[in-house]
C-alpha atoms as one frame of an Amber mdcrd trajectory, in Angstrom:
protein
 -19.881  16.522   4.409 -17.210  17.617   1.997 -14.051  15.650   3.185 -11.539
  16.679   0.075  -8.314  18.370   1.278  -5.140  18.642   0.132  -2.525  15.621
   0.799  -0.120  17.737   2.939  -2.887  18.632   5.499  -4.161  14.949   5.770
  -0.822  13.679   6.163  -0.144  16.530   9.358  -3.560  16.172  10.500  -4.335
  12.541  10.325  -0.577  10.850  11.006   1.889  11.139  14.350   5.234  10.355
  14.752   5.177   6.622  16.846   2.141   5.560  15.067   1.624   2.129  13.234
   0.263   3.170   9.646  -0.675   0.756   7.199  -0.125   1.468   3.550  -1.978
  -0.903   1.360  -2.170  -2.068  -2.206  -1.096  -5.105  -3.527   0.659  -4.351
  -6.805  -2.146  -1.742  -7.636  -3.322   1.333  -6.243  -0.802   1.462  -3.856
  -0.653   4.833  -2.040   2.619   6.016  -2.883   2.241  10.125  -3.406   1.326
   9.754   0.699   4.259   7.614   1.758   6.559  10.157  -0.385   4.588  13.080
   1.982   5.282  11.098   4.991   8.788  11.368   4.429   8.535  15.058   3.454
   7.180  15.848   6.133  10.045  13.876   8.475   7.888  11.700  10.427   9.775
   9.337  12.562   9.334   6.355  14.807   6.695   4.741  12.863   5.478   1.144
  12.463   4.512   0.282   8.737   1.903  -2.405   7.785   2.133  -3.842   4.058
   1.816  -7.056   2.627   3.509  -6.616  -0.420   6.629  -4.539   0.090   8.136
  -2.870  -2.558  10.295   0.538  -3.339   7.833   2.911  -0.689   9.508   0.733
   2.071  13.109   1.249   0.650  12.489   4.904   0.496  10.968   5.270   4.392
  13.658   3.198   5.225  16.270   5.441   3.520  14.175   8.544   4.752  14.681
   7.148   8.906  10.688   7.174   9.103  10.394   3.835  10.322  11.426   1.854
  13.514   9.240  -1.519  12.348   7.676  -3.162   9.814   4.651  -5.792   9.587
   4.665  -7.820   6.298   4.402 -10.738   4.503   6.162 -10.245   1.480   9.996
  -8.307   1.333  11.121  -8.252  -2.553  10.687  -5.692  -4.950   7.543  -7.124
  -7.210   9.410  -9.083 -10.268  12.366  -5.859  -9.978  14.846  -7.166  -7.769
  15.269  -7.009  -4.088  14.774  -4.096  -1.499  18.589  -3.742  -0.661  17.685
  -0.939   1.986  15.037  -3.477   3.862  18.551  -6.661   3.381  20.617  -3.892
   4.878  18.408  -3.327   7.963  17.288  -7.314   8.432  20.428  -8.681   7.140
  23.212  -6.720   8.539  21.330  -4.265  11.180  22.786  -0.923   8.694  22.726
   1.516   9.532  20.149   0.100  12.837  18.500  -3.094  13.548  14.331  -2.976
  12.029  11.738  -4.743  14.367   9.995  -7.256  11.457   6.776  -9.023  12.615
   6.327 -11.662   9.911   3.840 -13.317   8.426   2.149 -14.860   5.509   0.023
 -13.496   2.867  -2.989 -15.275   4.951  -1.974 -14.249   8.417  -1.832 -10.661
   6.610  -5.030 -10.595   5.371  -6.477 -12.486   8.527  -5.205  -9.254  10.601
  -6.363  -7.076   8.380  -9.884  -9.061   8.827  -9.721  -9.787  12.675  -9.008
  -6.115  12.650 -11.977  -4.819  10.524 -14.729  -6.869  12.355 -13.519  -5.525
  15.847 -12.329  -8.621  16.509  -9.488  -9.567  18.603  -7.879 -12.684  16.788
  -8.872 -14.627  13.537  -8.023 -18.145  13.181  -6.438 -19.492  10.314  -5.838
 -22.940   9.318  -2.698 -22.420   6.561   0.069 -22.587   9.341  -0.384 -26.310
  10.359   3.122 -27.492   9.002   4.472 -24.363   8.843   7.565 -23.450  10.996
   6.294 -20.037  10.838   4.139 -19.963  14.054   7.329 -21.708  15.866   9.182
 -18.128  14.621   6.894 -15.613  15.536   5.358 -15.545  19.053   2.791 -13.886
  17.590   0.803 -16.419  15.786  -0.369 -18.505  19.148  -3.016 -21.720  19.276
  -5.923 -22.525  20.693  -8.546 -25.175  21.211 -11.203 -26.209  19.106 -14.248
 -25.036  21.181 -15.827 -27.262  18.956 -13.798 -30.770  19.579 -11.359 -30.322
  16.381  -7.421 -29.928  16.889  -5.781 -26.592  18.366  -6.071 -23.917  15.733
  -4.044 -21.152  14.943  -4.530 -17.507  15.433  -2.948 -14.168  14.253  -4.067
 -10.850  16.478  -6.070  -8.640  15.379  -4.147  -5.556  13.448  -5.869  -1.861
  13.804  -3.693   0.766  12.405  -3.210   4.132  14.254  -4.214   5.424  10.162
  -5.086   3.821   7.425  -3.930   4.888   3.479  -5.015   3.667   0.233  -5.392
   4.495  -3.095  -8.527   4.257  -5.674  -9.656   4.866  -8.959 -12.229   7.466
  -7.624 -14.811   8.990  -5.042 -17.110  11.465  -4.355 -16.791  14.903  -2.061
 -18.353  12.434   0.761 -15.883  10.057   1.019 -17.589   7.126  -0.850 -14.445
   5.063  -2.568 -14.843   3.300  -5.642 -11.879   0.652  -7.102 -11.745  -2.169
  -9.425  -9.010  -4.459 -10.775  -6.591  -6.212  -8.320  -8.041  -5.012  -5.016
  -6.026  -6.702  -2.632  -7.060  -6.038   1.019  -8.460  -2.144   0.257 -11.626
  -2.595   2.146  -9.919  -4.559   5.180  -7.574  -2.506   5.821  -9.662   0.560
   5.395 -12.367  -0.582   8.147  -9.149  -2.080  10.771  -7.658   1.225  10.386
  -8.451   4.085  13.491  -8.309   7.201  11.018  -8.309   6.406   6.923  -7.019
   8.625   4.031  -7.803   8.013   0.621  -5.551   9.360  -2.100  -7.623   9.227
  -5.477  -6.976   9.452  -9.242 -10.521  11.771  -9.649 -13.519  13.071  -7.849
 -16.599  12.400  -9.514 -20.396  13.664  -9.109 -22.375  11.523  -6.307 -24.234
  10.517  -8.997 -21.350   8.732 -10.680 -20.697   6.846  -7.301 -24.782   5.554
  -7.707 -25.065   4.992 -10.753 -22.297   2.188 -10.701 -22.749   0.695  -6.556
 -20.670  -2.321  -6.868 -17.479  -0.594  -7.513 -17.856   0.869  -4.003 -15.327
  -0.396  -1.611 -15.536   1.802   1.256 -18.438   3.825   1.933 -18.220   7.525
   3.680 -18.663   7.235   7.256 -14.867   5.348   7.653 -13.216   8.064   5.881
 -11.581  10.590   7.608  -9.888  12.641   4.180 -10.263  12.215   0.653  -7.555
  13.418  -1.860  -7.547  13.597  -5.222  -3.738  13.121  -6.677  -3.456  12.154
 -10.200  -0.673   9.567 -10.667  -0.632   8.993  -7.117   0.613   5.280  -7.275
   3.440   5.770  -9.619   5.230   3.139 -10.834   2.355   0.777  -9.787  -0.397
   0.994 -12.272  -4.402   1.663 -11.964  -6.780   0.006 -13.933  -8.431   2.056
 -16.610  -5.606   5.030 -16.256  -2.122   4.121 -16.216   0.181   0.936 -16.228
   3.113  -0.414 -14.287   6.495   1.343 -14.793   8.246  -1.703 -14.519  11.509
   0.349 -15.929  11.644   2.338 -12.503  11.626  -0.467  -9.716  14.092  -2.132
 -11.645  16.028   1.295 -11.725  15.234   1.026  -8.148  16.778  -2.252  -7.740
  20.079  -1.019  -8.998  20.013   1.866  -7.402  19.252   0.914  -4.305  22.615
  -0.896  -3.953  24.189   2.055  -2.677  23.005   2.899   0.650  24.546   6.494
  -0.451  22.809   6.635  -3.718  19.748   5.931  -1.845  19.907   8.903   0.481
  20.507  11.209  -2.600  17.669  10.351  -4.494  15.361  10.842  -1.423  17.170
  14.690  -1.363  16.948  14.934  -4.417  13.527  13.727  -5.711  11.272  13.719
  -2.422  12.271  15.699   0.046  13.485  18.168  -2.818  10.326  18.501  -4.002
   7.356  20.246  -2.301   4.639  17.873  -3.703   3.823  15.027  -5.986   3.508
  17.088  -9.379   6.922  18.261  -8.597   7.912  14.503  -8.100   6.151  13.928
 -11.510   7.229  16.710 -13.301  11.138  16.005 -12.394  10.044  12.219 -14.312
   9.697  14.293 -17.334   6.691  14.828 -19.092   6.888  12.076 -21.802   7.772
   9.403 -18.992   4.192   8.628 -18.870   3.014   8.166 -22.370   4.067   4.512
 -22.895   2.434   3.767 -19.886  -0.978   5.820 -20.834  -4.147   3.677 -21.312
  -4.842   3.870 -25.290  -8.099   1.798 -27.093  -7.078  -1.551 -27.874  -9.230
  -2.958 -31.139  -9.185  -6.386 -32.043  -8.703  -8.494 -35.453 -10.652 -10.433
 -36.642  -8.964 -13.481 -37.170  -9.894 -15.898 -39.956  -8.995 -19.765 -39.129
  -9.924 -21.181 -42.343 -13.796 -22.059 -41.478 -16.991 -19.431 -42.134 -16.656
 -16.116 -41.052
């Protein structure tokens, strides 16, 4: 089954306003091109799962689209901070955010409870941790098997699922490589699952190479192919980082009023990601292209 369509129809198909929607990534092939559709399209109400936050939650924030947020991690990468996540924890501005917190671990141990259809995972890294005492959340519970009380984190299974990849075929087979954070996890916990990719390739690509495959077809609800769709995070093998732009971010995102302008201005005034692109300018990307790297031979005074 040929599951390609465009981004705008997966988002309006696949996403409801209320839902809890994790968008994953951690650093690297993080799904931005959909969370900039989400708040094209004006969805409200929802609840975002992400480990690693960074300038997609600023700009849902700015954009209203989100009531609460699950995470483990609230600071721009190495950019800066997220001043429109401080505004909403810190000072409740311009509303209070519901925040479920927890650690990278309890993150990923959702994400795995989550994918195996369980409903809790224990997870030993919060003995000593004032943590569990914060969030009612994470409970405990006996040692069936004689040790002391453990702790647990529930099980998290988004309403939909997004990530980003290097590649896949028509069918929905995923392939990644590099920093893969929780991909696969949160791909099997989710209900529905998009994938937003750099390229299709032939099935025969996808065989030829098995081990790159992270999610296979039957999980996938949409495929997508949008080049450059995790700008200003990088993917291995096609583009790097644009560390420049989150710390642009940072800055900007000081004003609460310059925030809301460049959403008008740059997402919703756009009517897809190559407009979004294409307003960057079309040399923004060439110090971040992947070129051939040759090494020297270096001669330290023995035999060659």
């Amino acid at each position: 089954m040929d599951k390609t369509m465009g981004l705008r129809q997966a988002i309006s198909t696949y996403l409801s306003d209320g839902d809890t929607v994790a968008l994953e990534g951690f650093g690297h092939i993080v799904p931005v091109a959909a969370a900039h559709e989400i708040i094209r399209q004006g969805f409200t109400d929802l609840v975002l799962a992400r480990m690693s936050c960074d300038v997609i939650v600023d700009q849902l924030l700015g954009a209203n689209c989100l009531k609460g947020l699950i995470s483990s991690f609230i600071a721009n990468s190495s950019a800066g901070s997220l001043h429109e996540l401080r505004r909403r924890i810190e000072k409740s501005d311009p509303e209070p955010l519901w925040f479920d917190e927890y650690s990278h671990g309890g993150m990923v141990a959702r994400y795995q409870a989550g994918a195996s259809k369980l409903p809790f995972q224990p997870i030993a890294s919060y003995r000593g941790s004032d943590l569990a005492a914060k969030n009612p959340q994470i409970k405990s519970v006996p040692d069936p098997y004689g040790g002391p009380d453990i702790h647990v984190v529930p099980a998290l299974n988004p309403d939909l699922s997004i990530i980003h990849a290097q590649r896949a075929d028509r069918h929905g087979n995923v392939q990644a490589w590099g920093m893969l954070g929780i991909q696969t996890e949160a791909a099997f916990a989710g209900r529905r699952l998009i994938v937003t990719v750099e390229e299709i390739v032939d099935e025969a690509v996808i065989r030829s190479d098995p081990n790159r495959t992270i999610v296979p077809a039957h999980v996938v609800d949409a495929v997508v192919v949008i080049p450059r769709g995790s700008h200003p995070h990088s993917v291995q093998g096609y583009y790097d980082r644009d560390d420049e732009f989150s710390r642009q971010w940072s800055a900007l995102a000081r004003d609460a009023g310059a925030v809301q302008n460049w959403i008008e201005a740059h997402i919703r005034g756009t009517n897809d990601h190559d407009e979004f692109l294409a307003a960057l300018g079309s040399d923004h990307f060439e110090r971040m292209a992947i070129h051939d790297a040759y090494s020297t031979p270096v001669n330290y005074g023995g035999r060659a």
